[in-house]
N, C-alpha and C positions, 0 to 999 in steps of 0.2 A: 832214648830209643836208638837202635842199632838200624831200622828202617820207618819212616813216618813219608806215607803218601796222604796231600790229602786233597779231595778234588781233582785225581788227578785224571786227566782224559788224553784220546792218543786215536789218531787218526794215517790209516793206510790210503791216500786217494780218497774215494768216495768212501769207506769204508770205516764207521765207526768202533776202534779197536776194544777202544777200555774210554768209559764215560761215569765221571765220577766217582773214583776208587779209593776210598781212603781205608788207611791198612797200616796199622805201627806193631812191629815185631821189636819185641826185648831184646837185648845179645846173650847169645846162646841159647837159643829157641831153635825148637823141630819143627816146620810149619808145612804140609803138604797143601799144595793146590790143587785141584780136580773141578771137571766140567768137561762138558760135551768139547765135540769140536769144534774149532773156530767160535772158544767164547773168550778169548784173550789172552788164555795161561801165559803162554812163550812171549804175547807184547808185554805181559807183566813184567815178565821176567827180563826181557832188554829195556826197560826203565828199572830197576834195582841193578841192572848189571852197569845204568850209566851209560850203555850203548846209544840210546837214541834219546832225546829231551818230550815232555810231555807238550801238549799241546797247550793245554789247562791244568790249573790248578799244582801243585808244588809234589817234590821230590827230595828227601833228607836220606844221605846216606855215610853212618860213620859219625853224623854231627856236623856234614859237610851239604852243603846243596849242590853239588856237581855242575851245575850248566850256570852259577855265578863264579867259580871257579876259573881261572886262566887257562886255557891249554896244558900244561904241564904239571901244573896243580891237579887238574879232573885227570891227565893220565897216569900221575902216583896215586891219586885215590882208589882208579882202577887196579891198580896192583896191588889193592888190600882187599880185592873184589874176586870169585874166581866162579865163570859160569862153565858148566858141562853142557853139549850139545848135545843132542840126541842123534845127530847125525854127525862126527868130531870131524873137523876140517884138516885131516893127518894130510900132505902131501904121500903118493904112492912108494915113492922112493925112500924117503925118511925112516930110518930106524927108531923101534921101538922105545932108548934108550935116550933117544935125540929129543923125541917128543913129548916125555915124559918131563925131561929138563929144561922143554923149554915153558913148561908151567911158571919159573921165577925170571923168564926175561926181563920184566918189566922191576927186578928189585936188581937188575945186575948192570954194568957200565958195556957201551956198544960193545967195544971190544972184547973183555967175559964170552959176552955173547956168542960173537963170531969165532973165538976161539975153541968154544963149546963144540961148535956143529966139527971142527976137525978131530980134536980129545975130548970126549966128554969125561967130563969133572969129578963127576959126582956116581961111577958106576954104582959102589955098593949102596948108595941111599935111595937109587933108583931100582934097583934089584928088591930092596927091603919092601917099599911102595908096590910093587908087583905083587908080591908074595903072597901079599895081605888080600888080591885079588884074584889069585891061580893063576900069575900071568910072567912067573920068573923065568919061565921056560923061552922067553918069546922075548927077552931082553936088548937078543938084536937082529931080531926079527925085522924082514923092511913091512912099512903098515899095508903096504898093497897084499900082502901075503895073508892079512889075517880075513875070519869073517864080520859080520857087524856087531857081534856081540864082543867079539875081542875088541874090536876097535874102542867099542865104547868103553870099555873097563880099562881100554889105553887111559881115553879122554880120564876117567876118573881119576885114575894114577894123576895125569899130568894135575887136573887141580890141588889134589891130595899135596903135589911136592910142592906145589907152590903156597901153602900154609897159608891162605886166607884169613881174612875175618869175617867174610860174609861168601859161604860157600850157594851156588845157585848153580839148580840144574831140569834139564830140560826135558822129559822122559828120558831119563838115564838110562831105563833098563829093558825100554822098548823089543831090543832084537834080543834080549836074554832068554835062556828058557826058564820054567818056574823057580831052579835050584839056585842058580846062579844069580839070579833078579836078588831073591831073599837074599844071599850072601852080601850081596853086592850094597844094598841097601843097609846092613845090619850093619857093614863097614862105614858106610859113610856116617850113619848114625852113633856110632860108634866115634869115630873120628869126631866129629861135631862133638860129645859128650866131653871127652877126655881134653881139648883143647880150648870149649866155651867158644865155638866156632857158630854160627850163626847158619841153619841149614835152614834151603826155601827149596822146594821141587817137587815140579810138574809132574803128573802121574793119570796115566789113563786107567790102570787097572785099582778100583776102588778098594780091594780087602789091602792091598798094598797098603794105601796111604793109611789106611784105619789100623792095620796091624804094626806098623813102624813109625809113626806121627803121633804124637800127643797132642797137635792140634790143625784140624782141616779146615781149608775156607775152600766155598764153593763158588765158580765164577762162573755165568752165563750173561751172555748178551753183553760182554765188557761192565761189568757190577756185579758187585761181591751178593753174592744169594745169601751165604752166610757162614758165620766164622762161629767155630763151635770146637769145644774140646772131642777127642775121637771117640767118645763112650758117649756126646751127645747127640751123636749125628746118626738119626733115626731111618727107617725105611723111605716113610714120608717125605724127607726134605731130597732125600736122593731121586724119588721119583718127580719129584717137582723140579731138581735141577739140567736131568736127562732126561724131561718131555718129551716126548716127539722126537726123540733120536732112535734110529733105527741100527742097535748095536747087535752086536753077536751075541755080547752076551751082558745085556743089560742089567746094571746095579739094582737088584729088586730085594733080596732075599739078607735081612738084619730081623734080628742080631746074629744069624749063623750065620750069612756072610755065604751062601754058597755060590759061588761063583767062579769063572773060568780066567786065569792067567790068560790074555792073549801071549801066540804064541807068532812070534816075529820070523 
C-alpha cells in the first residue's frame, strides 16, 4: 500500500482532530475526501503529507513510517510527497516561475536552489505545467498580482513540477469558479492517471468529488463515516454525514446531484 493509517488519532490542544482512522489507499488511486467542517479533512491530510506525527496509533507512507525515520530520511520521503494548500503560501514578491520551480527543491542540492531563485532553470517545463492550467500567460507574473484562484492553480503547477508519488491537496479549487474547478481537477486527475501518481483531496463541493473520484471516504467527527466507491455513495449516507450542518447549499439531491458549486 501506497498509504496505511491504522488507529491513527491526532489532537489540536483540547481538541479531538481525527480518532481512530484507519485508511490504506493502493498507488495510483483517486481517493476524494469530503465532510462537514471541522471534521478532520486538512489534519488528515498533514499526517499523509508527514507534516505533523499522530498521536495514536501508526502512519505508513511509501513503505516508510516517517516519524521512526531520521531527520533527513523523513525529509527525502517528503520529497516524494507533494501537498497543495488551499490557501498556497506564495511570498507577494515571488514570481510565478520561481514558485512553480520551487515544487523540486527538496530533490535539488542547496545551491541548484539558491541559484534558481536568481536564473531560473527550467522556463519552458514550467511554462508547459502552466498551460495545462490557463496560467502561461502569468509565467512571470509576481504572485501578489494574481487573484486566489490564480494563486491556487499556481500552488497546483508548483506540485505538478515537482512529480510526486503521493499527490495531496487541500480544497484545491475552493476560490475557483464552476469552469475552472472542473478543468483544474480533470488535470490533476489526469496527471495522477497517466503517471500512477497517488491522488488524496479534500473537497467541500460534493458533485465534485462524485464526479472526478472513483472513490469517496466520508469523515466527520475525526472517523471515517464511510469509504465507498462514487456510484455507492447514496443520498442517505450524505445526509447522515452533513447532519446538522447548516450549508448553503447542502448535499441532498442523488443520484441527480443537483447542487450548487460554491462560488469563492
Amino acid at each position: 500500500m501506497t498509504i496505511r493509517l491504522a488507529g491513527a488519532g491526532l489532537r489540536h490542544g483540547q481538541v479531538q482532530a481525527l480518532l481512530g482512522v484507519d485508511l490504506q489507499i493502493a498507488p495510483g488511486e483517486q481517493v476524494a475526501i469530503i465532510g462537514p467542517s471541522g471534521a478532520g479533512k486538512s489534519s488528515l491530510l498533514q499526517l499523509l503529507a508527514s507534516a505533523i506525527a499522530p498521536d495514536t496509533g501508526s502512519v505508513e507512507l511509501l513503505g516508510e513510517a516517517p516519524w521512526r525515520l531520521s531527520a533527513p530520511a523523513r525529509q527525502r520521503l517528503r520529497a516524494r510527497i507533494a501537498l497543495i494548500h488551499q490557501a498556497p503560501p506564495l511570498p507577494p514578491r515571488q514570481r510565478v516561475v520561481t514558485a512553480v520551480l520551487a515544487g523540486r527543491l527538496g530533490q535539488w542540492s542547496t545551491l541548484r536552489g539558491l541559484l534558481n531563485l536568481l536564473h531560473p532553470s527550467d522556463i519552458a517545463g514550467v511554462r508547459e505545467v502552466l498551460s495545462g492550467l490557463g496560467m502561461a500567460d502569468k509565467l512571470f507574473a509576481q504572485c501578489g498580482q494574481l487573484s486566489g484562484g490564480q494563486l491556487q492553480r499556481v500552488g497546483i503547477a508548483r506540485a505538478l513540477y515537482q512529480r510526486p508519488e503521493i499527490l495531496l491537496a487541500d480544497e484545491p479549487v475552493s476560490a475557483m469558479d464552476p469552469v475552472l474547478a472542473e478543468h483544474s481537477l480533470k488535470t490533476l486527475n489526469q496527471h495522477a492517471r497517466e503517471r500512477g501518481v497517488t491522488l488524496v483531496a479534500s473537497l467541500h463541493a460534493v458533485e465534485l468529488a462524485l464526479a472526478h473520484f472513483p472513490r469517496v471516504v466520508g469523515i466527520r467527527d475525526g472517523q471515517v463515516a464511510f469509504d465507498r466507491p462514487a456510484g455507492d455513495v447514496s443520498s442517505e449516507l450524505l445526509d447522515a454525514l452533513y447532519a446538522n450542518e447548516h450549508l448553503a447549499s447542502p448535499p441532498l439531491a442523488l443520484p441527480a446531484l443537483n447542487l450548487q458549486i460554491p462560488r469563492c
